[in-house]
Backbone as XML, in Angstrom:
<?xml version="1.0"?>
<chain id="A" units="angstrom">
  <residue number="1" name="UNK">
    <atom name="N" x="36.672" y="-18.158" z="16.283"/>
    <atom name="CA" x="35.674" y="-17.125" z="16.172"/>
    <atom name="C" x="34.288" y="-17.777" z="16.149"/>
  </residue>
  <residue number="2" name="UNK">
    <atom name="N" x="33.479" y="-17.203" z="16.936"/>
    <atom name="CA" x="32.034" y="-17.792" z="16.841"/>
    <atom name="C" x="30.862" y="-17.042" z="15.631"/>
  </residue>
  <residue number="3" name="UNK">
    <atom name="N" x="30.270" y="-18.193" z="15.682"/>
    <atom name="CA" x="29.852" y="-18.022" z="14.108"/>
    <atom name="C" x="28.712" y="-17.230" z="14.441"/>
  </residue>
  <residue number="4" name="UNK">
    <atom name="N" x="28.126" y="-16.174" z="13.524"/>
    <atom name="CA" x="26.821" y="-15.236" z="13.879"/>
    <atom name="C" x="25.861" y="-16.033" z="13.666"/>
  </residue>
  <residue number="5" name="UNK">
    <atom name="N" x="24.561" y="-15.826" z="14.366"/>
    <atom name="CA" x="23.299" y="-16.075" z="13.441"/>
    <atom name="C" x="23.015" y="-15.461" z="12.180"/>
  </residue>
  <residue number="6" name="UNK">
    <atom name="N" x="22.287" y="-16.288" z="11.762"/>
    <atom name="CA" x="22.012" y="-15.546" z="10.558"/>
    <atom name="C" x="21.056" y="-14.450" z="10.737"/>
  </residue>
  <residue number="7" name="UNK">
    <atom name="N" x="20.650" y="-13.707" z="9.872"/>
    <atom name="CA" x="19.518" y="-12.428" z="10.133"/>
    <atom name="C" x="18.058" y="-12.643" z="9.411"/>
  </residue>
  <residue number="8" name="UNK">
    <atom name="N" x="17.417" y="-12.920" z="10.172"/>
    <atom name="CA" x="16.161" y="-13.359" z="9.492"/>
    <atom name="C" x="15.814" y="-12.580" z="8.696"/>
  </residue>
  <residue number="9" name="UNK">
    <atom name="N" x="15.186" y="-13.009" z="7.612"/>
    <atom name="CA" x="14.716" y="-11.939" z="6.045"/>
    <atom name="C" x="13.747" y="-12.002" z="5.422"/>
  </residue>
  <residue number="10" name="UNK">
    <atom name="N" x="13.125" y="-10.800" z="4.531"/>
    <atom name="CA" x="11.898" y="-11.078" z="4.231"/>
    <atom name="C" x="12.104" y="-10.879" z="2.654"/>
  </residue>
  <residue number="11" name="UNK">
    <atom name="N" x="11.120" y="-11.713" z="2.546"/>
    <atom name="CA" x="10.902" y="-12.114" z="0.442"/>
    <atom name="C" x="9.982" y="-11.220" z="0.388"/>
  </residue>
  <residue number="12" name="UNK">
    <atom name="N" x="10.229" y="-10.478" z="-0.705"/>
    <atom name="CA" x="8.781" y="-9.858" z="-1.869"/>
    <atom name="C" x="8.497" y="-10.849" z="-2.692"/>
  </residue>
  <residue number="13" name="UNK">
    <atom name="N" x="7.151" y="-10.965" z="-2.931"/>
    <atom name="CA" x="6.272" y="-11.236" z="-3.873"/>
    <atom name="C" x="5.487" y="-10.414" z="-4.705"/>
  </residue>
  <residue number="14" name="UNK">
    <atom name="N" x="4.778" y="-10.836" z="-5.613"/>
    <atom name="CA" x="4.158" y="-10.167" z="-6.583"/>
    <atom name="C" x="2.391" y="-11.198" z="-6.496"/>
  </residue>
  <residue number="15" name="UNK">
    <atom name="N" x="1.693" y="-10.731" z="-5.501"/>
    <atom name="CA" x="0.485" y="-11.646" z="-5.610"/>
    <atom name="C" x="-0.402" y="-10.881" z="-6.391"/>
  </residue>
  <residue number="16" name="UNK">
    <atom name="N" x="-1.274" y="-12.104" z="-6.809"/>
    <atom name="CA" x="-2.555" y="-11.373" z="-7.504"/>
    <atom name="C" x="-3.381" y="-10.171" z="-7.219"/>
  </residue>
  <residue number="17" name="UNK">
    <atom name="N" x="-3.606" y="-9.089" z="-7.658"/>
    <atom name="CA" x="-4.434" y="-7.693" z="-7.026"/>
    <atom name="C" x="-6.030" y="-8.228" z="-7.043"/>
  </residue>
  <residue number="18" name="UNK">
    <atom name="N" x="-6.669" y="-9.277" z="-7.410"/>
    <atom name="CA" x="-7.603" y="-9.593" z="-7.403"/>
    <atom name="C" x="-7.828" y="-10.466" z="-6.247"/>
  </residue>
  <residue number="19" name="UNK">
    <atom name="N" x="-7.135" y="-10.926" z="-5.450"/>
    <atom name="CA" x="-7.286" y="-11.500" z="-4.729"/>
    <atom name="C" x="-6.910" y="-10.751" z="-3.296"/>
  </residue>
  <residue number="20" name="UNK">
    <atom name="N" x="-5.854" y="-9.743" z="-3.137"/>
    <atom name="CA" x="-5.555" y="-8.663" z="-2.678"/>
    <atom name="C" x="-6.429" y="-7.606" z="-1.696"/>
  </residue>
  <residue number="21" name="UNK">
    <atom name="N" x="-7.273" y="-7.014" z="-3.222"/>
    <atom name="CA" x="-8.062" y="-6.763" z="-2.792"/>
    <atom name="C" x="-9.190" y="-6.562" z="-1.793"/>
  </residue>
  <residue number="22" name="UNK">
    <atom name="N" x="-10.494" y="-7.800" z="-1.806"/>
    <atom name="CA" x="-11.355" y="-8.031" z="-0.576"/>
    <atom name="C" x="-10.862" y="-8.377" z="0.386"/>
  </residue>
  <residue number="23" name="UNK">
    <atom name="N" x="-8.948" y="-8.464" z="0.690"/>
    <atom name="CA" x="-8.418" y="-8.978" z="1.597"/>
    <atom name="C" x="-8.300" y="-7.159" z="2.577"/>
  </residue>
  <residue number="24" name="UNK">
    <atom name="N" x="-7.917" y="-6.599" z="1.779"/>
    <atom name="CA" x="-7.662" y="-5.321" z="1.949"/>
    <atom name="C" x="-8.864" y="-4.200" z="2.501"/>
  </residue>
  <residue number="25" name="UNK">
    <atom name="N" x="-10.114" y="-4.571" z="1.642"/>
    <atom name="CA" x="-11.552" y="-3.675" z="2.679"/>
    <atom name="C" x="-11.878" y="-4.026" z="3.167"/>
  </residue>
  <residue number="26" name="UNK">
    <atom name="N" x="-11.480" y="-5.768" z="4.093"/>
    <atom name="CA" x="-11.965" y="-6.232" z="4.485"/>
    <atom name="C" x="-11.380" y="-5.642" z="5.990"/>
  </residue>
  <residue number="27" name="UNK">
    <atom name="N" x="-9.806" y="-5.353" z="6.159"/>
    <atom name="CA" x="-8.944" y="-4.926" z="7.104"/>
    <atom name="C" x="-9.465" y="-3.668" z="7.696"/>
  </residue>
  <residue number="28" name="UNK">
    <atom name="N" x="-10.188" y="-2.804" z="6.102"/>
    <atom name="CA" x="-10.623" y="-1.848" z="6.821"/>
    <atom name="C" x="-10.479" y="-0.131" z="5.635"/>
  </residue>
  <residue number="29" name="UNK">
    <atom name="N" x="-9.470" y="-0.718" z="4.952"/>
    <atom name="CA" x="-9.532" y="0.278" z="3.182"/>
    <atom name="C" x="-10.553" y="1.094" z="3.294"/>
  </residue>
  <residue number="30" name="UNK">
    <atom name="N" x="-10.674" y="2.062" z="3.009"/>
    <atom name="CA" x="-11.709" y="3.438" z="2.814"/>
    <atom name="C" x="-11.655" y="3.744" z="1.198"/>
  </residue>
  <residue number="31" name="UNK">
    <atom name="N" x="-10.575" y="3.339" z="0.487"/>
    <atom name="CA" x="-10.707" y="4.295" z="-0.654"/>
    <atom name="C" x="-11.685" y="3.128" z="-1.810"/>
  </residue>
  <residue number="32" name="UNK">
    <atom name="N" x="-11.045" y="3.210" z="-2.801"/>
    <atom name="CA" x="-11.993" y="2.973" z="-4.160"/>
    <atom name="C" x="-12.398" y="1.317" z="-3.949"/>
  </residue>
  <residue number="33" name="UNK">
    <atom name="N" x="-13.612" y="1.074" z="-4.376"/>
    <atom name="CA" x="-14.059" y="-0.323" z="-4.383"/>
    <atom name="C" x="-13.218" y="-1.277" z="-5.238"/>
  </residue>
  <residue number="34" name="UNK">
    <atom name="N" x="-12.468" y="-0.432" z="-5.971"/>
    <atom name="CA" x="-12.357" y="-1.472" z="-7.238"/>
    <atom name="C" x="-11.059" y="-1.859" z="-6.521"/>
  </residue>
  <residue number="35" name="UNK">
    <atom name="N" x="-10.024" y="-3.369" z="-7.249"/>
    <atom name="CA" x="-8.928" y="-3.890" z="-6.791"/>
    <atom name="C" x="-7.541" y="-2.995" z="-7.520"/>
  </residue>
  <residue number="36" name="UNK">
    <atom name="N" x="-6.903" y="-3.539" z="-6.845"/>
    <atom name="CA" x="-5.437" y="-2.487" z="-6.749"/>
    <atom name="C" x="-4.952" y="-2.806" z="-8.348"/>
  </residue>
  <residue number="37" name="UNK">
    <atom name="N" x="-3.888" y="-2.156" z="-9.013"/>
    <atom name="CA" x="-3.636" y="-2.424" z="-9.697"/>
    <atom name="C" x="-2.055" y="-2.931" z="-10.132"/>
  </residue>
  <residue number="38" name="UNK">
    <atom name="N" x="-1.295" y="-2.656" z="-9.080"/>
    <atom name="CA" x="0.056" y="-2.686" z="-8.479"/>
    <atom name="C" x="0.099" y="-3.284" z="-6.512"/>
  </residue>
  <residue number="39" name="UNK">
    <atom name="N" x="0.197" y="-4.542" z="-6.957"/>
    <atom name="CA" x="0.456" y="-4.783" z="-5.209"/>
    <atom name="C" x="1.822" y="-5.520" z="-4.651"/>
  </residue>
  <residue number="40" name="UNK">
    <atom name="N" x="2.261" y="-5.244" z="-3.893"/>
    <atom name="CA" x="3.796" y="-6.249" z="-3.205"/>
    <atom name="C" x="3.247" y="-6.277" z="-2.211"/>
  </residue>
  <residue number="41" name="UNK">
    <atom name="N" x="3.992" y="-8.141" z="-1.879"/>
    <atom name="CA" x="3.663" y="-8.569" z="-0.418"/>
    <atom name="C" x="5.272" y="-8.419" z="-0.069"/>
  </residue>
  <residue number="42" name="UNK">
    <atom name="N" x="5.097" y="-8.775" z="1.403"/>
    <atom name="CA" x="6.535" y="-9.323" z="2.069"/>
    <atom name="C" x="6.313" y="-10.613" z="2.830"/>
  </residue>
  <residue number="43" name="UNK">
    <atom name="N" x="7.200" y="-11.550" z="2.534"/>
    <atom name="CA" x="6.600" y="-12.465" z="3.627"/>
    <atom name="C" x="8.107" y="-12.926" z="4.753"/>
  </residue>
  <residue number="44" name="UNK">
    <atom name="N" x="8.331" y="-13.363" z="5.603"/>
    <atom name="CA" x="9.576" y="-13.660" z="6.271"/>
    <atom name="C" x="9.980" y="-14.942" z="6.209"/>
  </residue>
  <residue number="45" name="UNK">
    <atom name="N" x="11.012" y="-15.635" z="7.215"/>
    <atom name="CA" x="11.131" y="-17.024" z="6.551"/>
    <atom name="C" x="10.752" y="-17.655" z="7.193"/>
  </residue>
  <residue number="46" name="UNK">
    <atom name="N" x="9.414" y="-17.783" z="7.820"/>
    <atom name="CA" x="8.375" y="-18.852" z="8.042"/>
    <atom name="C" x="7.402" y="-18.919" z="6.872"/>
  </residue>
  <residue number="47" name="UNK">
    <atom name="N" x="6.990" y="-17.807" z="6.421"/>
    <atom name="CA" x="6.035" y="-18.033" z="5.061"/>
    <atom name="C" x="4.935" y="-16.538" z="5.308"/>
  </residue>
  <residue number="48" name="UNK">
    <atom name="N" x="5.187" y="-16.335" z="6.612"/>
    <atom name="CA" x="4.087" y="-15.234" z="7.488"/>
    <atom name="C" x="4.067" y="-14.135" z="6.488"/>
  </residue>
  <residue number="49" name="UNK">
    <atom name="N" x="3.361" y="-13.531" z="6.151"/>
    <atom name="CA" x="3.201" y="-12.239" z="5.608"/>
    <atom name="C" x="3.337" y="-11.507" z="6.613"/>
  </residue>
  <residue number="50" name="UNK">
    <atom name="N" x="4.210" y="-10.259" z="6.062"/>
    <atom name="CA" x="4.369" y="-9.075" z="7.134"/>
    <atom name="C" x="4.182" y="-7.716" z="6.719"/>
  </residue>
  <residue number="51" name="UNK">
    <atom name="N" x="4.444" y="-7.451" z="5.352"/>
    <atom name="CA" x="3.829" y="-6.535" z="4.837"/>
    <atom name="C" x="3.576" y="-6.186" z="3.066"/>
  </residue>
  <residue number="52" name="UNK">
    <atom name="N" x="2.213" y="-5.605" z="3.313"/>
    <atom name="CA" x="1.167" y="-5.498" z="1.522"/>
    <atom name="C" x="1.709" y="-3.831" z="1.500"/>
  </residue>
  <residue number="53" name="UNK">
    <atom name="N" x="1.413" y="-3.543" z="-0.056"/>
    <atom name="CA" x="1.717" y="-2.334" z="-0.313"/>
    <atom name="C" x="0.566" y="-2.719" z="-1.890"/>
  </residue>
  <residue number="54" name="UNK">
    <atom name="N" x="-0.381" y="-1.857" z="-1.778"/>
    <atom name="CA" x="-1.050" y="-2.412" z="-2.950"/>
    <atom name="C" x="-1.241" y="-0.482" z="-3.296"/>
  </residue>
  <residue number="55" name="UNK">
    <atom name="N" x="-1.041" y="-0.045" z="-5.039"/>
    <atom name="CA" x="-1.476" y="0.818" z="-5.360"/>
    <atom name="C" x="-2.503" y="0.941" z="-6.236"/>
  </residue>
  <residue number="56" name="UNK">
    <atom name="N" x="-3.837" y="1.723" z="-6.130"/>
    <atom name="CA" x="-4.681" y="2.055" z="-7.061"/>
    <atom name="C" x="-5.085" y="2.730" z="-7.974"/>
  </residue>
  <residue number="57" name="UNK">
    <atom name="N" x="-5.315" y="2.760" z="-8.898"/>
    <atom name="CA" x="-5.149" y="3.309" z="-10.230"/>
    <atom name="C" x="-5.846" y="4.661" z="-10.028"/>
  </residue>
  <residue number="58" name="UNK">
    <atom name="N" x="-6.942" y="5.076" z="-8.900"/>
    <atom name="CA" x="-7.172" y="6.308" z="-9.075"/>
    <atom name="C" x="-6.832" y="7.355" z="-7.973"/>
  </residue>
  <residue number="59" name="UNK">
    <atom name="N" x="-4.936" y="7.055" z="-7.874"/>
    <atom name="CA" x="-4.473" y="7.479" z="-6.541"/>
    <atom name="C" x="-4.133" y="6.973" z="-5.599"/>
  </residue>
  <residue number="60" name="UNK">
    <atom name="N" x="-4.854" y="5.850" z="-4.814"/>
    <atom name="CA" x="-5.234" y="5.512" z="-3.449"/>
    <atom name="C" x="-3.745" y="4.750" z="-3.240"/>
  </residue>
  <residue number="61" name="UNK">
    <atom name="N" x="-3.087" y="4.509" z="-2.248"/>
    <atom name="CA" x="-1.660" y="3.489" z="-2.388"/>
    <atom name="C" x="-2.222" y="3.297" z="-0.405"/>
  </residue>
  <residue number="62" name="UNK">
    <atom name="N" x="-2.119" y="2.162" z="-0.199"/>
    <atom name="CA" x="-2.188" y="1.586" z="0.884"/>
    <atom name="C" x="-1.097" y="0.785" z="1.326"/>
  </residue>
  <residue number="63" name="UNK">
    <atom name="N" x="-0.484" y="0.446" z="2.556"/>
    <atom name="CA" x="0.818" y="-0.191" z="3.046"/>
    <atom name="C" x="0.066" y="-0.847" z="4.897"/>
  </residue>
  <residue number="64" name="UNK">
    <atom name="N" x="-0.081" y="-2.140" z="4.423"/>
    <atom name="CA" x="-0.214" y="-2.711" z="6.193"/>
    <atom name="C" x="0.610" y="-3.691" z="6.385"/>
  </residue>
  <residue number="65" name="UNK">
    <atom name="N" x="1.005" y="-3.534" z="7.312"/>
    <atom name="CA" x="1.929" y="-3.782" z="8.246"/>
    <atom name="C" x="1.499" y="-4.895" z="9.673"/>
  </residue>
  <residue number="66" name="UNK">
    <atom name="N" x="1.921" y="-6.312" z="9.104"/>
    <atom name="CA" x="1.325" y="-7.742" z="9.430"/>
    <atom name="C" x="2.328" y="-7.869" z="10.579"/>
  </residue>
  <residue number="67" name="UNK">
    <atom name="N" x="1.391" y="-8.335" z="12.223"/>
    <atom name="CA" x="2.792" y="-8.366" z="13.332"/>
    <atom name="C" x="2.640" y="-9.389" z="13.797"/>
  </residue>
  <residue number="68" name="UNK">
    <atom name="N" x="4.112" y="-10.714" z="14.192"/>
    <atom name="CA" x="3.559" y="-11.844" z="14.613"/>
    <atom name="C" x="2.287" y="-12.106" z="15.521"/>
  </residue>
  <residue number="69" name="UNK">
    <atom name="N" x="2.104" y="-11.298" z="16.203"/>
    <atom name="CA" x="0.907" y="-11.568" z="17.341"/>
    <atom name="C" x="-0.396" y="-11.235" z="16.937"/>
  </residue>
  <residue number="70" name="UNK">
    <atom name="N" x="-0.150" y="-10.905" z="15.550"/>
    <atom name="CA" x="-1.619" y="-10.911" z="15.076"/>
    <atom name="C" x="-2.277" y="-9.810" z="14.935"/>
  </residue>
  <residue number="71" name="UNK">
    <atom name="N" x="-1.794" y="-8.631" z="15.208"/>
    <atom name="CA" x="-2.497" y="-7.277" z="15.225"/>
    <atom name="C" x="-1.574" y="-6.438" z="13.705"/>
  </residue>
  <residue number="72" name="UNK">
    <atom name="N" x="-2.302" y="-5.682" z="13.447"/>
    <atom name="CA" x="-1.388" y="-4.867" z="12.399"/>
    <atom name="C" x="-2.453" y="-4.001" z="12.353"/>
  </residue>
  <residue number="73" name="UNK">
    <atom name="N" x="-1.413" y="-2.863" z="11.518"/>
    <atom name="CA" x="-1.528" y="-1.293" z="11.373"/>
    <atom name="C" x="-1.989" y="-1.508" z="9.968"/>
  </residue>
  <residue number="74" name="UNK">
    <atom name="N" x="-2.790" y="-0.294" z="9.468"/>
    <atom name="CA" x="-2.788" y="-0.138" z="7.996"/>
    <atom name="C" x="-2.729" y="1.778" z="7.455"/>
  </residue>
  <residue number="75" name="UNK">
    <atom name="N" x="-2.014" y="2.147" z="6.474"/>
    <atom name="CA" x="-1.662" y="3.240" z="6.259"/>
    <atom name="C" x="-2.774" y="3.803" z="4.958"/>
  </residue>
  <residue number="76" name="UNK">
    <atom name="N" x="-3.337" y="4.804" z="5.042"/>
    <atom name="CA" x="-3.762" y="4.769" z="3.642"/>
    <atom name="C" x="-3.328" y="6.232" z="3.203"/>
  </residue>
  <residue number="77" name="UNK">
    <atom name="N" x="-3.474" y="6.815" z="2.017"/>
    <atom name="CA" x="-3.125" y="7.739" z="1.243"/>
    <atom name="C" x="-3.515" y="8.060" z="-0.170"/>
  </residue>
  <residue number="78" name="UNK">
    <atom name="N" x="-3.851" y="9.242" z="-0.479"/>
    <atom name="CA" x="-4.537" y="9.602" z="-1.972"/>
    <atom name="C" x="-3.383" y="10.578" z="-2.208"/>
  </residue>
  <residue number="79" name="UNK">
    <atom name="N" x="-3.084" y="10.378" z="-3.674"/>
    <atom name="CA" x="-2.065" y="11.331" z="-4.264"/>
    <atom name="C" x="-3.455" y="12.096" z="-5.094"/>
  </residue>
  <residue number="80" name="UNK">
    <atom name="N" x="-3.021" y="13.515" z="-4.748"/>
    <atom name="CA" x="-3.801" y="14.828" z="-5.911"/>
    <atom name="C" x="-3.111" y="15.423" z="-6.512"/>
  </residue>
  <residue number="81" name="UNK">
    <atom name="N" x="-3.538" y="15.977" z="-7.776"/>
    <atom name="CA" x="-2.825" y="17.010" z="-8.265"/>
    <atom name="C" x="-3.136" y="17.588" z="-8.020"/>
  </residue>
  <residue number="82" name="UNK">
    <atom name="N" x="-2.761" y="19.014" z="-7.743"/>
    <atom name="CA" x="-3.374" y="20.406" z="-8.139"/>
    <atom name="C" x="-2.778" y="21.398" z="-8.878"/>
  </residue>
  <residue number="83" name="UNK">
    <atom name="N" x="-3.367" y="21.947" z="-10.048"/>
    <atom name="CA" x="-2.787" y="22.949" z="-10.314"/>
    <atom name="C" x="-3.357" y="24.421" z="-9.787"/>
  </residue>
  <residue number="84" name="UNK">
    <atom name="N" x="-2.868" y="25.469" z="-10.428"/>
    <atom name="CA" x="-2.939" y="26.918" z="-9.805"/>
    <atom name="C" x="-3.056" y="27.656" z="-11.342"/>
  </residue>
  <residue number="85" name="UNK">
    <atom name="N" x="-2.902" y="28.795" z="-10.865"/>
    <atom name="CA" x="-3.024" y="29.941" z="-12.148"/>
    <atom name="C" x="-4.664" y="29.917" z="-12.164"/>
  </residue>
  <residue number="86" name="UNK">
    <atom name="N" x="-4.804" y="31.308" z="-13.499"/>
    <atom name="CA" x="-6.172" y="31.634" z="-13.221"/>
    <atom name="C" x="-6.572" y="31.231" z="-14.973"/>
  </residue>
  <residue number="87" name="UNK">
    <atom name="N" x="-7.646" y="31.361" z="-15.434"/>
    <atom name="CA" x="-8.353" y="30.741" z="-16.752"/>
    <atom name="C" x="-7.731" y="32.018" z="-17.416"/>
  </residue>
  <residue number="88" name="UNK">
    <atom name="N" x="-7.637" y="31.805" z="-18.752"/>
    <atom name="CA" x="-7.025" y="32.851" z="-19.290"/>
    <atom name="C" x="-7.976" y="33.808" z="-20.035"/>
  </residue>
  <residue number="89" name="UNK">
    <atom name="N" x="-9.394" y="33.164" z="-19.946"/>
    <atom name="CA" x="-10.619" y="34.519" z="-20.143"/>
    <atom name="C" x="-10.956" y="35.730" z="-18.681"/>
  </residue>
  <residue number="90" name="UNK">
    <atom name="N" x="-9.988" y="35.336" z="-17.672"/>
    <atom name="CA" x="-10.638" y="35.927" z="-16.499"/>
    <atom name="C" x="-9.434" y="37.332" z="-16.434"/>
  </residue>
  <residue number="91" name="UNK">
    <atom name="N" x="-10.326" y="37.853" z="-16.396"/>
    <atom name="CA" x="-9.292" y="39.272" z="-15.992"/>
    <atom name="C" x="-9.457" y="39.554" z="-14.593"/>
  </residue>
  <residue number="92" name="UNK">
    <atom name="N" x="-8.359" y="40.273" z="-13.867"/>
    <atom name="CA" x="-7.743" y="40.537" z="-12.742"/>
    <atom name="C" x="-8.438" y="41.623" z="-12.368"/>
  </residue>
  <residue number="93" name="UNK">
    <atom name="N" x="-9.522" y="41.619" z="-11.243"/>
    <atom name="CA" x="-9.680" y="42.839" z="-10.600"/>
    <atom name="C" x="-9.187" y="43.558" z="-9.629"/>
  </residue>
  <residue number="94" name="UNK">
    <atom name="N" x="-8.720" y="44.920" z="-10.358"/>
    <atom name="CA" x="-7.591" y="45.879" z="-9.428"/>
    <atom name="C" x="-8.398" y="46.896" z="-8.130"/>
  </residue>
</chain>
């Protein structure tokens, strides 16, 4: 029986969000100035980074996506709450 290759794989890390960061508005980030407060890298088994996922404390969660040839995508996103219902001094006009 012939033996498979193996399947190339990627490591998470846990890098610094301070360093993260100016790496991140620099790509192109829109949301908050300040640095992430939750970030994961991925890297493969050359050492290459392939993909960040950094989240920010007031919402913002970003994910880019590193491609050998040098180009990459970046995703961004704000979580909101909203609630509904009306103030409970307001009465309903019929």
């Amino acid at each position: 029986m012939a033996r498979q290759a193996r399947r190339p794989r990627w490591r998470t890390i846990r890098p610094d969000p301070a360093q993260i960061g100016p790496i991140l508005r620099e790509l192109g980030f829109v949301g908050a100035a300040a640095d992430p407060c939750r970030v994961s890298a991925s890297h493969d088994d050359t050492g290459r980074w392939r993909r960040i996922h950094a989240h920010y404390p007031d919402g913002w969660s970003c994910v880019v996506n590193l491609r050998a040839d040098g180009s990459y995508s970046m995703s961004q996103s704000l979580r909101m709450q909203v609630r509904g219902g009306r103030k409970p001094d307001q009465q309903v006009a019929r």
